[in-house]
OpenMM code with the backbone's topology and positions (N, CA, C; nanometers):
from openmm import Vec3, app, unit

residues = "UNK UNK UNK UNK UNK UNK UNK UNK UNK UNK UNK UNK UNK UNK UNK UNK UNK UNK UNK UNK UNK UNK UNK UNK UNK UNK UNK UNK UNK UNK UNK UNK UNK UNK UNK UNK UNK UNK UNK UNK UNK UNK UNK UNK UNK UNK UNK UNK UNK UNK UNK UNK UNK UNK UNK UNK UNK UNK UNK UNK UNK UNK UNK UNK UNK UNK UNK UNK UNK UNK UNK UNK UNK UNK UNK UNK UNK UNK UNK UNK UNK UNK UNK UNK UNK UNK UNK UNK UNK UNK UNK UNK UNK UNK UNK UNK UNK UNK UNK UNK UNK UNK UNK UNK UNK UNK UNK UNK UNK UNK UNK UNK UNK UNK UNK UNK UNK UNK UNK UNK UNK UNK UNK UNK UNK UNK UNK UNK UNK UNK UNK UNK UNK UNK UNK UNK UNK UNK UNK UNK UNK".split()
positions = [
    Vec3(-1.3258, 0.7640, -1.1907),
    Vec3(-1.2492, 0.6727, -1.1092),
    Vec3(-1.2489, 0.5357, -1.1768),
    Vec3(-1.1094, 0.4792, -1.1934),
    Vec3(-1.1110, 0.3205, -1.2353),
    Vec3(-1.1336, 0.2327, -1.1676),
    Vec3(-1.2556, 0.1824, -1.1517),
    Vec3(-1.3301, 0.0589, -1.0704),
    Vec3(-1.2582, -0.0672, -1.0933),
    Vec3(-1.2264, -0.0696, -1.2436),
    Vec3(-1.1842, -0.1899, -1.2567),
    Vec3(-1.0772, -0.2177, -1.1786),
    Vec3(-0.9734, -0.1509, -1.1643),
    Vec3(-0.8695, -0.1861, -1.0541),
    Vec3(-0.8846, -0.2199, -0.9210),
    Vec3(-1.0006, -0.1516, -0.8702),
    Vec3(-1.0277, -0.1624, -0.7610),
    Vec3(-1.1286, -0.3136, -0.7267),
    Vec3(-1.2214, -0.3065, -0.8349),
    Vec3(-1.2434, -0.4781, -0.8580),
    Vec3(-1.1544, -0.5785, -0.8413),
    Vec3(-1.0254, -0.5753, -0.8998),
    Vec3(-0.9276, -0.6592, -0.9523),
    Vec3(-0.8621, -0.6356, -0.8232),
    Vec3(-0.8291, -0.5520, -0.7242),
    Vec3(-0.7902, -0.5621, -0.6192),
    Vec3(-0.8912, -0.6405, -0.5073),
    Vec3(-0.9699, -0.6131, -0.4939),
    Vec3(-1.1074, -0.7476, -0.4142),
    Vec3(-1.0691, -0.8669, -0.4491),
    Vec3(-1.1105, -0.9225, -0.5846),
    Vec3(-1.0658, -1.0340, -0.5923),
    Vec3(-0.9194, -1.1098, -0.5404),
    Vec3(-0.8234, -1.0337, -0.6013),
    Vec3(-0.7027, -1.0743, -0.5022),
    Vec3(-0.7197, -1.0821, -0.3763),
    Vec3(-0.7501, -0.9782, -0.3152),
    Vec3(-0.7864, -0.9967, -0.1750),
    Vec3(-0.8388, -1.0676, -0.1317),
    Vec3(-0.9479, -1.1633, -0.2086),
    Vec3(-0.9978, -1.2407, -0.2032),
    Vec3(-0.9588, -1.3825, -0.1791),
    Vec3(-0.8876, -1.4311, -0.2821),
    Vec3(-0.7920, -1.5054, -0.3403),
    Vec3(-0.6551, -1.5215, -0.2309),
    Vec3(-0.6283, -1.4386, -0.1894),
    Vec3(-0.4836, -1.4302, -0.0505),
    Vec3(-0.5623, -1.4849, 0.0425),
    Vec3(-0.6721, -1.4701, 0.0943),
    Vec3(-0.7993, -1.4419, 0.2054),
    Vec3(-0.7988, -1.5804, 0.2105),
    Vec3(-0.8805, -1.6469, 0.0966),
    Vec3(-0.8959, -1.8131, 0.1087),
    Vec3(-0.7729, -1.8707, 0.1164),
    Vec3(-0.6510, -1.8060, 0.0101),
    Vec3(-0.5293, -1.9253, -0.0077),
    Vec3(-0.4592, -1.8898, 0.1739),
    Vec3(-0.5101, -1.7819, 0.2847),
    Vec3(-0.4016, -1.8059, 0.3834),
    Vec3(-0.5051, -1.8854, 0.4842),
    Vec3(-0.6140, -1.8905, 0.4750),
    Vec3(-0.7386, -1.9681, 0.5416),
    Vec3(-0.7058, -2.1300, 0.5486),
    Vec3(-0.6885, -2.1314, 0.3799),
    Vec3(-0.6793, -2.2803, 0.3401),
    Vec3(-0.5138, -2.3377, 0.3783),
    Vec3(-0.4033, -2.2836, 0.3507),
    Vec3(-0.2877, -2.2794, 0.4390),
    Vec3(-0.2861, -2.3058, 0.5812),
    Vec3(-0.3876, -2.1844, 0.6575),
    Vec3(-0.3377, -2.2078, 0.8168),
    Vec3(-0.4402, -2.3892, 0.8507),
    Vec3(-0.5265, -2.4023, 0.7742),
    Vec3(-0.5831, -2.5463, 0.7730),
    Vec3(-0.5294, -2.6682, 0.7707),
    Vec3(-0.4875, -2.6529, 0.6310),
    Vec3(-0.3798, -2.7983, 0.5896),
    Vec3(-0.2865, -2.7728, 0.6154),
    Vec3(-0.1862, -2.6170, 0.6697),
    Vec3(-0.0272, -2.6795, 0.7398),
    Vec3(0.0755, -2.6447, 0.6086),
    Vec3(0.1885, -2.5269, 0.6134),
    Vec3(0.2288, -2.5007, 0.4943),
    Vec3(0.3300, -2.5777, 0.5041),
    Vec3(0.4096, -2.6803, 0.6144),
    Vec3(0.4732, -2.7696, 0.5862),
    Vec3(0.4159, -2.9269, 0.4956),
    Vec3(0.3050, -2.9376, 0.4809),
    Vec3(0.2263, -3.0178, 0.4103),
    Vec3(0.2671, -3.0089, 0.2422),
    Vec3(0.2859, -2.8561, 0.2020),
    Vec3(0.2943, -2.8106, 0.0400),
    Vec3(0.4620, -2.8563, 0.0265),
    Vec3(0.5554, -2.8799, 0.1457),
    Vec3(0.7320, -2.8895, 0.1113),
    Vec3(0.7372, -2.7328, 0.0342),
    Vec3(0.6528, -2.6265, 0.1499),
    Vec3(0.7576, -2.4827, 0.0643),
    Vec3(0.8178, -2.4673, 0.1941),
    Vec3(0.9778, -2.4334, 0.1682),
    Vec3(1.0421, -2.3675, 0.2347),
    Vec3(1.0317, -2.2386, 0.2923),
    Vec3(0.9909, -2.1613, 0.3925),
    Vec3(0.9785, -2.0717, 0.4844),
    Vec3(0.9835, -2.0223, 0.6171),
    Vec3(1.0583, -1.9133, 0.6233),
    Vec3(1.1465, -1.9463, 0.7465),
    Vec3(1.0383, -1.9487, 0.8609),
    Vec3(0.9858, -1.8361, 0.8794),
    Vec3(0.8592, -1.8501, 0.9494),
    Vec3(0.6914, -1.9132, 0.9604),
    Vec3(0.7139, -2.0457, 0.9202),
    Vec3(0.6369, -2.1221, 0.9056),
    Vec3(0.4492, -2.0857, 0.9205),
    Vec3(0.4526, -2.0580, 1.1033),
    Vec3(0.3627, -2.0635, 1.1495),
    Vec3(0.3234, -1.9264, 1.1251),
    Vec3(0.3927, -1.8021, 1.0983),
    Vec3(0.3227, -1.6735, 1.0542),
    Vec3(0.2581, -1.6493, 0.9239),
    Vec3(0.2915, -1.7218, 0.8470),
    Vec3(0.2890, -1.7374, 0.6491),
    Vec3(0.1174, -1.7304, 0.6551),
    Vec3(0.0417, -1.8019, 0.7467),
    Vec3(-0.1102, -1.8056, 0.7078),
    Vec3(-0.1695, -1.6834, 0.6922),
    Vec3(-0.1128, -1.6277, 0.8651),
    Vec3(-0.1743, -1.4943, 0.8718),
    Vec3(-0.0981, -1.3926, 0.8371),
    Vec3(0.0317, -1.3861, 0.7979),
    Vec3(0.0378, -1.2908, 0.6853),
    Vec3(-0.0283, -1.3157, 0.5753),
    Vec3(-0.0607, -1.4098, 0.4887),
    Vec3(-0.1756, -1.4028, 0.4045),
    Vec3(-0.2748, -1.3299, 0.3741),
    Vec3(-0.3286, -1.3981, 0.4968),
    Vec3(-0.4800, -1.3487, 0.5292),
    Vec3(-0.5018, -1.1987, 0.5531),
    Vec3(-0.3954, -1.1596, 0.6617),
    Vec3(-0.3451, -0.9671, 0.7026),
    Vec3(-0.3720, -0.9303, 0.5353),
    Vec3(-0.2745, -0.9107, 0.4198),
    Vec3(-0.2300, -0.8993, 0.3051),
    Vec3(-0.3840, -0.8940, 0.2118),
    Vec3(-0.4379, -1.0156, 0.2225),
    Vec3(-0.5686, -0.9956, 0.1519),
    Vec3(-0.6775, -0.9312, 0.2336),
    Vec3(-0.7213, -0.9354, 0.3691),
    Vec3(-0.7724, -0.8773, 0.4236),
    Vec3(-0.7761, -0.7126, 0.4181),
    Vec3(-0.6057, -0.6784, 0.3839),
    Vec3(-0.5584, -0.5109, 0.3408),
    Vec3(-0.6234, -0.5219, 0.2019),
    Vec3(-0.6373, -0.5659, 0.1159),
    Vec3(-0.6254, -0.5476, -0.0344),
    Vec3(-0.7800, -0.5219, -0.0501),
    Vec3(-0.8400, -0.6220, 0.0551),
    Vec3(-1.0387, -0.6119, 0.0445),
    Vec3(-1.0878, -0.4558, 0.0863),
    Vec3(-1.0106, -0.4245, 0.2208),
    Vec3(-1.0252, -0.2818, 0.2550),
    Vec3(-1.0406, -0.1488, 0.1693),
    Vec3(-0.9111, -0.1978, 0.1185),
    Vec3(-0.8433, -0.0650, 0.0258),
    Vec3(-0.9653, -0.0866, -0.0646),
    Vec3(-0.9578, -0.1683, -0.1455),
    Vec3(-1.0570, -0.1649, -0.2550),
    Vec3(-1.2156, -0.1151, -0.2094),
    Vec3(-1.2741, -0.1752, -0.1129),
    Vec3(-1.3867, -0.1583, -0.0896),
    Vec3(-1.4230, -0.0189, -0.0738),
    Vec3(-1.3751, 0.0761, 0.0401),
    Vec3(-1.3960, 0.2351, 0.0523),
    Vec3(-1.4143, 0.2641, -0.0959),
    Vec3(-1.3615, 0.2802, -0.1859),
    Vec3(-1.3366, 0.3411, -0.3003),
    Vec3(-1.4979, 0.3052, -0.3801),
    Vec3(-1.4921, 0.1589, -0.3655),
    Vec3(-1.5935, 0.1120, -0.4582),
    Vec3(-1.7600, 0.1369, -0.3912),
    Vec3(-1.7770, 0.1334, -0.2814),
    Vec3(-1.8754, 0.1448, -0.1579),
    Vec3(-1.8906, 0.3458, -0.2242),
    Vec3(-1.8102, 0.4583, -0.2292),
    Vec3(-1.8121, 0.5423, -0.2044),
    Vec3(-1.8978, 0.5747, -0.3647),
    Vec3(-1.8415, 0.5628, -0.5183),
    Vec3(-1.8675, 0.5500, -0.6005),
    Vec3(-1.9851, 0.5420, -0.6403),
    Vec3(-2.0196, 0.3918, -0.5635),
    Vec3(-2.1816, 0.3386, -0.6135),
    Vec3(-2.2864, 0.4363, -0.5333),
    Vec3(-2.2346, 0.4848, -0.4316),
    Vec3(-2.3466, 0.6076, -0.3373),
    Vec3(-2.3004, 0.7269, -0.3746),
    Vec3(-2.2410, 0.7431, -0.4849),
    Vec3(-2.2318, 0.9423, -0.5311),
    Vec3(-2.3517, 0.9572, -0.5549),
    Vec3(-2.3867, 1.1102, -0.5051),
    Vec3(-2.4631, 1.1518, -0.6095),
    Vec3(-2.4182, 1.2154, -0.7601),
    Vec3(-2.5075, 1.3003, -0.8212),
    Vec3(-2.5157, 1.3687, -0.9689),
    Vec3(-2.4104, 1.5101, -0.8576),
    Vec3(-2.4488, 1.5848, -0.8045),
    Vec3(-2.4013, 1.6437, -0.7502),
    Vec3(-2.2237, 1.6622, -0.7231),
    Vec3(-2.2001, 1.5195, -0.6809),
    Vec3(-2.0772, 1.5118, -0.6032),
    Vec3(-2.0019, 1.4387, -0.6816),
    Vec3(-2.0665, 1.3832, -0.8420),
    Vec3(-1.9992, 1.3578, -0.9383),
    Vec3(-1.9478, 1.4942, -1.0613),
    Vec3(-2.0264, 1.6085, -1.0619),
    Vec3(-1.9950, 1.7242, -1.0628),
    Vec3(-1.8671, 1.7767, -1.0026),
    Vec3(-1.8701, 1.8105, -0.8545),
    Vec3(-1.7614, 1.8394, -0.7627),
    Vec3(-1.6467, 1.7587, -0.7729),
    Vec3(-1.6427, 1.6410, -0.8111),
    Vec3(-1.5082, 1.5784, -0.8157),
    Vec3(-1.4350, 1.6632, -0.9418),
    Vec3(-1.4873, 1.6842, -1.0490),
    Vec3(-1.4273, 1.7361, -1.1572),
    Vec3(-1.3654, 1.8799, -1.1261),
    Vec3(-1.3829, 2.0031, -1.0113),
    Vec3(-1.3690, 2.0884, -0.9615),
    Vec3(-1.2561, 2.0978, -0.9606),
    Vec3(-1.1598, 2.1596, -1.0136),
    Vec3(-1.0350, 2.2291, -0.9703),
    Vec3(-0.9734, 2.2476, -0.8339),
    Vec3(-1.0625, 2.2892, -0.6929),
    Vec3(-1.0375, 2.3442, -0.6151),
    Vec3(-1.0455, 2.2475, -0.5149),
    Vec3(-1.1334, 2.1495, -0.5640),
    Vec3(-1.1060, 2.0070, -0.4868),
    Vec3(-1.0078, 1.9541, -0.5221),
    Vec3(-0.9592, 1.9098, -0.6613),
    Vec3(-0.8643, 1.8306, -0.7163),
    Vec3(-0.7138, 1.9315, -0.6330),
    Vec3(-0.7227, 2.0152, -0.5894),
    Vec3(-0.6176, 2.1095, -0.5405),
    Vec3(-0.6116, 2.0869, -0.4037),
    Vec3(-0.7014, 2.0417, -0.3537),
    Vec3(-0.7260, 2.0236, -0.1844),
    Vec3(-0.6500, 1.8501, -0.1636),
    Vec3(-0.7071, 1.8064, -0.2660),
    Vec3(-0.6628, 1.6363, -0.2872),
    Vec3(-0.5186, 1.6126, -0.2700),
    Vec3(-0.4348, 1.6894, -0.3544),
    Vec3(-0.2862, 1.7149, -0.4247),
    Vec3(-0.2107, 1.7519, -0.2955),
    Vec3(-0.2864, 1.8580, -0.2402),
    Vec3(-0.2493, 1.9389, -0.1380),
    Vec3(-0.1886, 1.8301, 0.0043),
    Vec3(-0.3064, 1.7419, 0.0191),
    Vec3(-0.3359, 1.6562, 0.1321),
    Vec3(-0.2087, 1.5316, 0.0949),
    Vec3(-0.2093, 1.5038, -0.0186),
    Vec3(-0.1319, 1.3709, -0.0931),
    Vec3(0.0241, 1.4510, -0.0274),
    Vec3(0.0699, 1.5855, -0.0744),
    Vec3(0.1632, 1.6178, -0.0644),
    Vec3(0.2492, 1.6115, 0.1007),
    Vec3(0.1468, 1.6912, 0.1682),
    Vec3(0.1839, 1.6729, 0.2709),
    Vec3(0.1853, 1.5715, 0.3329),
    Vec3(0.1268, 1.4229, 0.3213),
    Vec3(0.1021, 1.3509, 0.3634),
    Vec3(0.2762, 1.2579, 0.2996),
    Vec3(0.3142, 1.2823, 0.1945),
    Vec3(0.4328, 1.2815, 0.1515),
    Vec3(0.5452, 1.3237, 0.2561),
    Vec3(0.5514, 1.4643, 0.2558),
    Vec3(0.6599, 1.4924, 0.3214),
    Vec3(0.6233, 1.4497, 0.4492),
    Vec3(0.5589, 1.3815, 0.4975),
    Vec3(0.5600, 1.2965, 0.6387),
    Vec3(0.6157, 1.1847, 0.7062),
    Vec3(0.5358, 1.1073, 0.5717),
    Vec3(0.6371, 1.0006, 0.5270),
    Vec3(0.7894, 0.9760, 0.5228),
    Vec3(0.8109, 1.0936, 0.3908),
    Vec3(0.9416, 1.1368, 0.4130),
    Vec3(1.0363, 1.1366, 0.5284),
    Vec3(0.9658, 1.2124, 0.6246),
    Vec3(1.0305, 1.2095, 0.7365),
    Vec3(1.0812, 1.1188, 0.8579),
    Vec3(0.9145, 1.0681, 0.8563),
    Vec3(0.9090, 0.9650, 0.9942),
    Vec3(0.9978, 0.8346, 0.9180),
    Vec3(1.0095, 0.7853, 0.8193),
    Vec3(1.0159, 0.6697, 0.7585),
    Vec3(1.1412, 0.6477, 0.8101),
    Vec3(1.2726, 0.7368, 0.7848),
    Vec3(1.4185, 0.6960, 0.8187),
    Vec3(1.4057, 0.6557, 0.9407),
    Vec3(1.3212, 0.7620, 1.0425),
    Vec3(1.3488, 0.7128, 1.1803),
    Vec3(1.2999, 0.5928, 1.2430),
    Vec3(1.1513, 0.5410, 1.2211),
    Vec3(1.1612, 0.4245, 1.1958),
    Vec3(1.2379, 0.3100, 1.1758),
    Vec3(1.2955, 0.3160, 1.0685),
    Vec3(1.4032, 0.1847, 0.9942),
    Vec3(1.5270, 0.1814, 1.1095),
    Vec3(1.5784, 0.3280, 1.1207),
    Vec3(1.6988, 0.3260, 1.2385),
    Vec3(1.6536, 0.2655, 1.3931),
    Vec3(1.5313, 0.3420, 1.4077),
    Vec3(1.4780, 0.2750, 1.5359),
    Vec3(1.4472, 0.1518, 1.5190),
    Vec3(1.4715, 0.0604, 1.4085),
    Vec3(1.3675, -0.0964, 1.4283),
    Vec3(1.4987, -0.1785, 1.4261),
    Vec3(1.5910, -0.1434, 1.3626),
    Vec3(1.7062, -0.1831, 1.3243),
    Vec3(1.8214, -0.1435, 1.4125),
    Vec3(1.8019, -0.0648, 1.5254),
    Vec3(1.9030, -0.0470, 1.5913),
    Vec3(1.8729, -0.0788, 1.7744),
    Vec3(1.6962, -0.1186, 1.8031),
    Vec3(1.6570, -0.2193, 1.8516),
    Vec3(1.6358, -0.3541, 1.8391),
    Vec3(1.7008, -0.4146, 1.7030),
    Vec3(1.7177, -0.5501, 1.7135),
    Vec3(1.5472, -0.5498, 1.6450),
    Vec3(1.4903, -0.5086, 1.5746),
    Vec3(1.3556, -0.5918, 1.5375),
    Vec3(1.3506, -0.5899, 1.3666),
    Vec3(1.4870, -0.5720, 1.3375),
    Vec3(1.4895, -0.5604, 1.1866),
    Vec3(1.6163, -0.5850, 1.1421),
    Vec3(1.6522, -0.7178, 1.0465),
    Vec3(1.7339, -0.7449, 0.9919),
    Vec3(1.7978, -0.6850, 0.8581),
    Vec3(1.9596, -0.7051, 0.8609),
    Vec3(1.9950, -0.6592, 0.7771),
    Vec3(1.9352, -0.6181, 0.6388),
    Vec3(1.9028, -0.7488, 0.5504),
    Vec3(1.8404, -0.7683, 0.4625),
    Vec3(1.7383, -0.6850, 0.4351),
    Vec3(1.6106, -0.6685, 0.5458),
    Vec3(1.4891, -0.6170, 0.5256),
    Vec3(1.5355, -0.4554, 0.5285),
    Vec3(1.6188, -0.3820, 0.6257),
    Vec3(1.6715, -0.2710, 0.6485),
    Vec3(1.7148, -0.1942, 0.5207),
    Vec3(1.7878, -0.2918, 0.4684),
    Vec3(1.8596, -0.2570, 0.3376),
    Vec3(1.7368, -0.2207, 0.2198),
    Vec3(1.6775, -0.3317, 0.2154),
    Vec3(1.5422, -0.3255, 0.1209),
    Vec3(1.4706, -0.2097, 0.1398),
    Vec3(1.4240, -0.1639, 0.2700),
    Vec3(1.3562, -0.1158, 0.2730),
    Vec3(1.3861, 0.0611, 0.2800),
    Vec3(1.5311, 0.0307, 0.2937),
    Vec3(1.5922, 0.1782, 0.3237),
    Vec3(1.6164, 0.2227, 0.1227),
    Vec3(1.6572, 0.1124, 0.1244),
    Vec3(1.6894, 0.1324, -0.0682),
    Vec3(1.5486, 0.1502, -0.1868),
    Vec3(1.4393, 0.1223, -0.1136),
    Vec3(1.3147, 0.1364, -0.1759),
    Vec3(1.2676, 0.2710, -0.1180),
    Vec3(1.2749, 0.3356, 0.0031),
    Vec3(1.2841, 0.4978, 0.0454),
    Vec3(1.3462, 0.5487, -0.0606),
    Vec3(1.4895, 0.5281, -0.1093),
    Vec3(1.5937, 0.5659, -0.1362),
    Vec3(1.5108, 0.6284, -0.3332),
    Vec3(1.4645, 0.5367, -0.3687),
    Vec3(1.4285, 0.5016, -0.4709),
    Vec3(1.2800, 0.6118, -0.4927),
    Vec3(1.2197, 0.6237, -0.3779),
    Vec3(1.0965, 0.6681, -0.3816),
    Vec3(1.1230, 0.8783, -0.3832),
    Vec3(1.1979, 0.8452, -0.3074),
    Vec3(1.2852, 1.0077, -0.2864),
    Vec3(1.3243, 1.0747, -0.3883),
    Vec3(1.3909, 0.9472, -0.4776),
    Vec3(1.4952, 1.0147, -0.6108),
    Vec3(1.3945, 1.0188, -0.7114),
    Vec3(1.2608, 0.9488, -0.6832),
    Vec3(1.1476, 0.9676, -0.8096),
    Vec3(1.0717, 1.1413, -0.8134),
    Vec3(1.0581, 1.1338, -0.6715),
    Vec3(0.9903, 1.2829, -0.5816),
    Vec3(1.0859, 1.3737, -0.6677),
    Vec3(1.2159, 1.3423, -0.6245),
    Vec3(1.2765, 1.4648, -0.6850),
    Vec3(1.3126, 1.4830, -0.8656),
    Vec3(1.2875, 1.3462, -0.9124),
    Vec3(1.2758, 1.3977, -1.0721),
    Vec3(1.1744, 1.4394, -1.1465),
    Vec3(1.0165, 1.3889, -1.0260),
    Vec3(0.8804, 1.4421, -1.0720),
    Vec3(0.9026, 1.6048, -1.1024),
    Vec3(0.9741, 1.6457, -0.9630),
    Vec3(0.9998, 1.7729, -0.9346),
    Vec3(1.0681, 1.8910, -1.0575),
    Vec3(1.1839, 1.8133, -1.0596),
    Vec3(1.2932, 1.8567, -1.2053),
    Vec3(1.1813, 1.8522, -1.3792),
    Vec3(1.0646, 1.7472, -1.3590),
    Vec3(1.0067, 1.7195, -1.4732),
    Vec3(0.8958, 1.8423, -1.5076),
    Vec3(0.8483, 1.8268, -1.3353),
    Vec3(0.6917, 1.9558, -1.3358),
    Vec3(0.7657, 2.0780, -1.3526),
    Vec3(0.9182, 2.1348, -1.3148),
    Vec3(0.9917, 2.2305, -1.3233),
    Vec3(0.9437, 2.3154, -1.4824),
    Vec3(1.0633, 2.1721, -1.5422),
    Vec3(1.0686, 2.2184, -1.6994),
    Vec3(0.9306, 2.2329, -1.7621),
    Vec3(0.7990, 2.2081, -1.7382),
    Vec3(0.7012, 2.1684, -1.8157),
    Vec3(0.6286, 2.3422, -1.7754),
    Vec3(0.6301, 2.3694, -1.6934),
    Vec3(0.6110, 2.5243, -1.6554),
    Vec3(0.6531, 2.6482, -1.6666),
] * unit.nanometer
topology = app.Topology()
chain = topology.addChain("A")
for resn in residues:
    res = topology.addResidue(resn, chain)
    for name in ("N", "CA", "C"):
        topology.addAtom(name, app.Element.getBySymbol(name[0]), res)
């Protein structure tokens, strides 16, 4: 497992953590940045690095308490197959719920054009990758 990323993700997290701390303090109209939602900018920050400390930590917390044993078992085939397995389906879930979502947020008024578009065109994007992984693992077999 690459720690270092997961290091390098803490620190950011870190780094968002203080810069939305130090923001909701001094006032982001104080810096003259333009943003539409002024008073949310801190704690989206803070949300953002607070996610980034999470993610990283499980991973790194789990690592430093393996045993010899369960550093063995990771290398296992039949785990690495259970892993793939779980990722996949957890995919086509995504897949699914995601459109309805965007239509439901966007057709109750809690999602603007702009973000709708983005976010429907980054699905859009994620789908057409799924399906060339697909066309790629095809030919390679």
């Amino acid at each position: 497992m690459n720690l270092k990323l997961f290091w390098s993700l803490e620190v950011i997290g870190g780094l968002l953590l203080v810069l939305g701390v130090v923001l909701g303090i001094v006032g982001v109209e104080e810096l003259g940045v333009s943003i539409p939602q002024i008073d949310y900018a801190p704690f989206a920050i803070v949300f953002m690095g607070v996610f980034l400390i999470m993610i990283a930590t499980v991973p790194i917390l789990y690592e430093k308490n393996k045993t010899k044993q369960q550093r063995i078992e990771e290398k296992d085939e039949s785990l690495m197959a259970i892993y793939q397995s779980a990722k996949a389906k957890t995919f086509n879930l995504m897949a699914v719920s995601i459109p309805f979502v965007l239509i439901g947020l966007a057709l109750f008024g809690f999602m603007s054009k702009v973000s709708f578009f983005t976010l429907g065109g980054l699905y859009l994007i994620f789908v057409e990758y799924y399906a060339f992984q697909v066309i790629k693992n095809e030919e390679m077999m």
